[in-house]
C-alpha positions in Angstrom: -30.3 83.1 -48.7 -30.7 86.1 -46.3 -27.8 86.3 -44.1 -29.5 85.5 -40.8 -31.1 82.4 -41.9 -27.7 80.9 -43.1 -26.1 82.5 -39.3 -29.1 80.6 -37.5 -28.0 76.8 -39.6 -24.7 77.9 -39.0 -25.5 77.6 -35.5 -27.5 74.6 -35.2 -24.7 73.0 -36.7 -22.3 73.5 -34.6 -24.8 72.5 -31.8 -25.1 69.6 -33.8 -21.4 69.3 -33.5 -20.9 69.6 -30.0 -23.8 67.2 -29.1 -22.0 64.4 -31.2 -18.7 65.3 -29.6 -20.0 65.5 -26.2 -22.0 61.7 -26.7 -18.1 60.5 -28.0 -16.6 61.8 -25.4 -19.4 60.2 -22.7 -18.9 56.8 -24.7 -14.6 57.3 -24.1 -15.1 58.1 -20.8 -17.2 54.7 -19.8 -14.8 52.7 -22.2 -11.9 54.2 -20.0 -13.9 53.3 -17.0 -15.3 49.8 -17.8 -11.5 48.8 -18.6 -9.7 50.3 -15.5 -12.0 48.6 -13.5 -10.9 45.4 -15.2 -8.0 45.9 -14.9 -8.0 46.3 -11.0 -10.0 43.5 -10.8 -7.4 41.0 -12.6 -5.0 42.9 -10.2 -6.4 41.7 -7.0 -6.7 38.4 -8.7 -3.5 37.7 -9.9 -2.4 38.6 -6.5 -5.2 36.8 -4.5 -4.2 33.7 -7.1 -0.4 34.4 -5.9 -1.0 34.5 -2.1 -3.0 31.4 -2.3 -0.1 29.4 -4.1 2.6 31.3 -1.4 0.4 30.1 1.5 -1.3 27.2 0.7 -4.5 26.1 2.8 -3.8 23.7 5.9 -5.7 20.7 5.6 -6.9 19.4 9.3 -5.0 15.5 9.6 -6.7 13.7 11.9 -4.0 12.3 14.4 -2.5 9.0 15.3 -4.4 7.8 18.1 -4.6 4.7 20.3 -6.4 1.9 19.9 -8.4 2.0 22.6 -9.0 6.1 22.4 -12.6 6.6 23.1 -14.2 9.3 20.9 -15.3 12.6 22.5 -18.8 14.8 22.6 -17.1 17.4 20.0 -16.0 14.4 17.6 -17.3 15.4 14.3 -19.8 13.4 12.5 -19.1 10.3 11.8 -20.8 8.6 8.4 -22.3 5.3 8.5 -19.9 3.0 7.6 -16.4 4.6 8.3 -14.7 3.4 11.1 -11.5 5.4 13.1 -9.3 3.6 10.7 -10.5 5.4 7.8 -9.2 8.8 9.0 -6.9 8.0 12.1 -3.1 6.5 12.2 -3.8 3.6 15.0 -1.3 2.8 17.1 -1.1 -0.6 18.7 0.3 -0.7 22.1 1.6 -4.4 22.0 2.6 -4.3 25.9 -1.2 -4.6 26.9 -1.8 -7.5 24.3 -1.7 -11.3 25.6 0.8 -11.9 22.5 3.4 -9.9 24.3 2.9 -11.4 27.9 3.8 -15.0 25.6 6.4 -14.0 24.2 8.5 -11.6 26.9 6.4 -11.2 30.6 5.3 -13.0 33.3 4.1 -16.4 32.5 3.3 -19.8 34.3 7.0 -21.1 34.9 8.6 -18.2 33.1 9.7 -14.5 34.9 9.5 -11.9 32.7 12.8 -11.5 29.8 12.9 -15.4 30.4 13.3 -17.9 27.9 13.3 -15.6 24.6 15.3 -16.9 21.7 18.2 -14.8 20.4 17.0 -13.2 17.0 19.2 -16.1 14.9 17.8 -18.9 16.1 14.5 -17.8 15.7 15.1 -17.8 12.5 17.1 -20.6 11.8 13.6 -22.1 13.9 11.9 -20.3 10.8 13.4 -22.1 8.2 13.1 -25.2 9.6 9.3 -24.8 9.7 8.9 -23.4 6.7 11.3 -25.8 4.8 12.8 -25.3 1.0 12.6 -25.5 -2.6 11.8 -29.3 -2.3 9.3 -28.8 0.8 7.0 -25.7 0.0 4.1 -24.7 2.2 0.3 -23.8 2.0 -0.4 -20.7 3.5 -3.3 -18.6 4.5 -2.6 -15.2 3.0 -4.8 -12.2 4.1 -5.2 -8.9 1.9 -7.3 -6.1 2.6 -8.5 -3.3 -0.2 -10.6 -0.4 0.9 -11.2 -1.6 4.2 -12.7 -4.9 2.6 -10.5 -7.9 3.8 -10.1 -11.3 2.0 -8.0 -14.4 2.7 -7.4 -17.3 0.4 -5.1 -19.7 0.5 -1.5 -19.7 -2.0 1.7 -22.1 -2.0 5.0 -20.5 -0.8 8.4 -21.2 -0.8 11.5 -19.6 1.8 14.6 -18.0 0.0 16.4 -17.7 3.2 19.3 -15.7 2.1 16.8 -12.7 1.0 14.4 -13.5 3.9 11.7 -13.3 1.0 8.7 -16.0 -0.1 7.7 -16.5 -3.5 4.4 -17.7 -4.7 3.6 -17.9 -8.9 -0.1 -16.8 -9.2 -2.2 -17.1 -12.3 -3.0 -13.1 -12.9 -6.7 -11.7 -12.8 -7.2 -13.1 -9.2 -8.7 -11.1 -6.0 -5.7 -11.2 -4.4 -3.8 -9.7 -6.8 -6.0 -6.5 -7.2 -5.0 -6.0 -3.1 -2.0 -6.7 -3.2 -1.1 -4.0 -6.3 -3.4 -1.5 -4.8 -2.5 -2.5 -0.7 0.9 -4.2 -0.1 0.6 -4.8 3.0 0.1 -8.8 3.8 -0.2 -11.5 6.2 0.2 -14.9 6.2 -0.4 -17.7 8.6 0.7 -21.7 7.6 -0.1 -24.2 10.7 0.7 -27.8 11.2 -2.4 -29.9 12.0 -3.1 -30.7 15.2 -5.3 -32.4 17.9 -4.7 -31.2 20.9 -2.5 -28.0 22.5 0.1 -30.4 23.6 1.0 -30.5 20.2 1.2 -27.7 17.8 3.3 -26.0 15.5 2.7 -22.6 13.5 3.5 -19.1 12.5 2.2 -16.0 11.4 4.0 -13.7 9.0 4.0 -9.8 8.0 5.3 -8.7 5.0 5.0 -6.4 2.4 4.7 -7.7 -1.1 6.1 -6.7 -4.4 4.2 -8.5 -8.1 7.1 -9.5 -10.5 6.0 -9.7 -14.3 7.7 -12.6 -16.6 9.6 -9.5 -18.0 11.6 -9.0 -14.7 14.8 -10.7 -14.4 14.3 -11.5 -10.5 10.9 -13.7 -12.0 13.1 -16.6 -13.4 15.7 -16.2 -10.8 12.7 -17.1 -8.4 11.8 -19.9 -10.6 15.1 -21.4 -10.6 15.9 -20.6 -6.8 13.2 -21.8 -4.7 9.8 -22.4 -7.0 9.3 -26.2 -7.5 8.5 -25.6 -11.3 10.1 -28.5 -12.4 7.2 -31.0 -11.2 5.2 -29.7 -14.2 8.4 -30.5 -16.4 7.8 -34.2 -15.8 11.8 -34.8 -15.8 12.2 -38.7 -15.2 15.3 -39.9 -12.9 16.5 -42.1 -15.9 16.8 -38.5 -18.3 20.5 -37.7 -18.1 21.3 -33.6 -17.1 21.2 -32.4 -20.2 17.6 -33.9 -20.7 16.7 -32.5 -17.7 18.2 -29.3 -18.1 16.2 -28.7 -21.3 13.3 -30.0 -20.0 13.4 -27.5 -17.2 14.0 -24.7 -19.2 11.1 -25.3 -21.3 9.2 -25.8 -18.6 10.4 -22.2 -17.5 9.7 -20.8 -21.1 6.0 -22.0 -20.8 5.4 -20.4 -17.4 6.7 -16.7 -19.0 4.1 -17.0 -21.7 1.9 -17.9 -19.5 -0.2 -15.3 -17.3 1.6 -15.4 -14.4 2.8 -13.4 -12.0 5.3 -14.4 -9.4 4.8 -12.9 -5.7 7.9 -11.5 -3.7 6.9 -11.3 0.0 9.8 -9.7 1.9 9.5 -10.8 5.9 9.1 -8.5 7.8 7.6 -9.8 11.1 7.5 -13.5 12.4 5.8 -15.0 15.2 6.2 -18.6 15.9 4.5 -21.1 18.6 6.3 -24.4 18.8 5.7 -26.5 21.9 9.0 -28.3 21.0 10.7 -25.2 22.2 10.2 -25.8 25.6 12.2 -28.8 25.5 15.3 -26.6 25.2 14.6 -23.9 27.9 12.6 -21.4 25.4 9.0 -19.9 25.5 6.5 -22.0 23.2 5.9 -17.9 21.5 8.7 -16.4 20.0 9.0 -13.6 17.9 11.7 -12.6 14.8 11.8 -8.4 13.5 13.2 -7.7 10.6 14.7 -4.4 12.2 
């Protein structure tokens, strides 16, 4: 082959050559590219990802307003359905309420501080109403879930050393979905009456805690101050240890049973009683727990 035709391929091959290495070096240089912008971009996320967990985002509360707060032209819309207790703390200012005038202000025949009960005897007032083991009561309990109220009607008894009620509930009721979801309960138990001249009843807050059979404090509420024992059909003629073991299998039924036992722990009391007028007192009185 003459010697300029092999110079000329010579050539065009390292042209060749240079072309490929040039397109290699192109490809490098948008590899090199491609991942140094990724990796400034998981930079700035990492650290945008950091920030937010350093400062996390304030969430607006609503605040704890009054009861009778009126809401404002730059109130943000409300949905149908929700009401202020749905986003607002409410506070009750018990001083404007006709409850409180009853029980500590100005009254027909009674100046203001007048005639209030000391805090032991309102209780001991309590348990007199309210009665034992042997005396139980029927009460109206209310429950609320999800803004949806219900009241239904339960038998309690007093274990006045605790301050507590009990009640034994068959499980799977309304009541008991609120009350596991909501403890929050009240209760109101009334002696019949006819006339105003005449009356007796109270109304009870509490907050309530469900003891399963498994919970030692279930039979201890059995034994205490539930009147199980009329189901155990023990005779005045069976001698104690008849009626022991009567009553214990009576106890053994109700744990296999599906029962759950109520602990209601007192935590406001308000009374009316016109018999306390007899001795001085206001017909309202009123027992805190704190």
């Amino acid at each position: 082959m003459p010697v300029k035709r092999r110079h000329k391929l010579w050539h065009v091959k390292q042209t060749r050559n240079i072309l490929g290495r040039t397109k290699n070096m192109k490809r490098l240089s948008r590899m090199v590219i491609a991942l140094t912008l990724a990796c400034v971009a998981a930079f700035f996320f990492s650290t945008a990802s950091a920030k937010a967990k350093k400062e996390p985002v304030q969430e607006n509360k609503a605040k704890a307003i009054e009861t009778t707060t009126q809401k404002t032209s730059n109130h943000p819309e409300i949905p149908e359905g929700v009401s202020c207790n749905d986003c607002h703390e409410m506070k009750l200012d018990a001083n404007t309420t006709a409850t409180k005038v009853w029980l500590e202000g100005d009254t027909p025949g009674k100046k203001a501080g007048e005639g209030v009960m000391p805090k032991e005897k309102v209780w001991e007032e309590f348990t007199k109403m309210i009665g034992n083991k042997k005396n139980t009561r029927t009460f109206i309990i209310a429950t609320s879930l999800n803004n949806v109220p219900l009241s239904t009607t339960a038998e309690f008894a007093l274990n006045p050393e605790k301050k507590v009620l009990y009640g034994l509930h068959e499980k799977g009721t309304e009541k008991l979905v609120h009350m596991q979801n909501n403890p929050k309960v009240s209760l109101n138990w009334h002696k019949e009456f006819e006339s105003f001249a005449d009356f007796r009843c109270c109304q009870i807050r509490g907050t309530v805690q469900l003891l399963e059979t498994s919970n030692p404090e279930f039979e201890q509420a059995l034994i205490c101050c539930l009147p199980y024992e009329k189901g155990a059909r023990i005779a005045e003629s069976d001698n104690a240890t008849v009626k022991e073991a009567k009553a214990k299998n009576m106890r053994e039924m109700i744990k296999r049973g599906n029962f759950l036992i109520s602990k209601i722990t007192i935590d406001q009391i308000t009374m009316a009683n016109v018999e306390f007028t007899k001795e001085g007192f206001r017909r309202y009185q009123r027992w805190v727990s704190k």
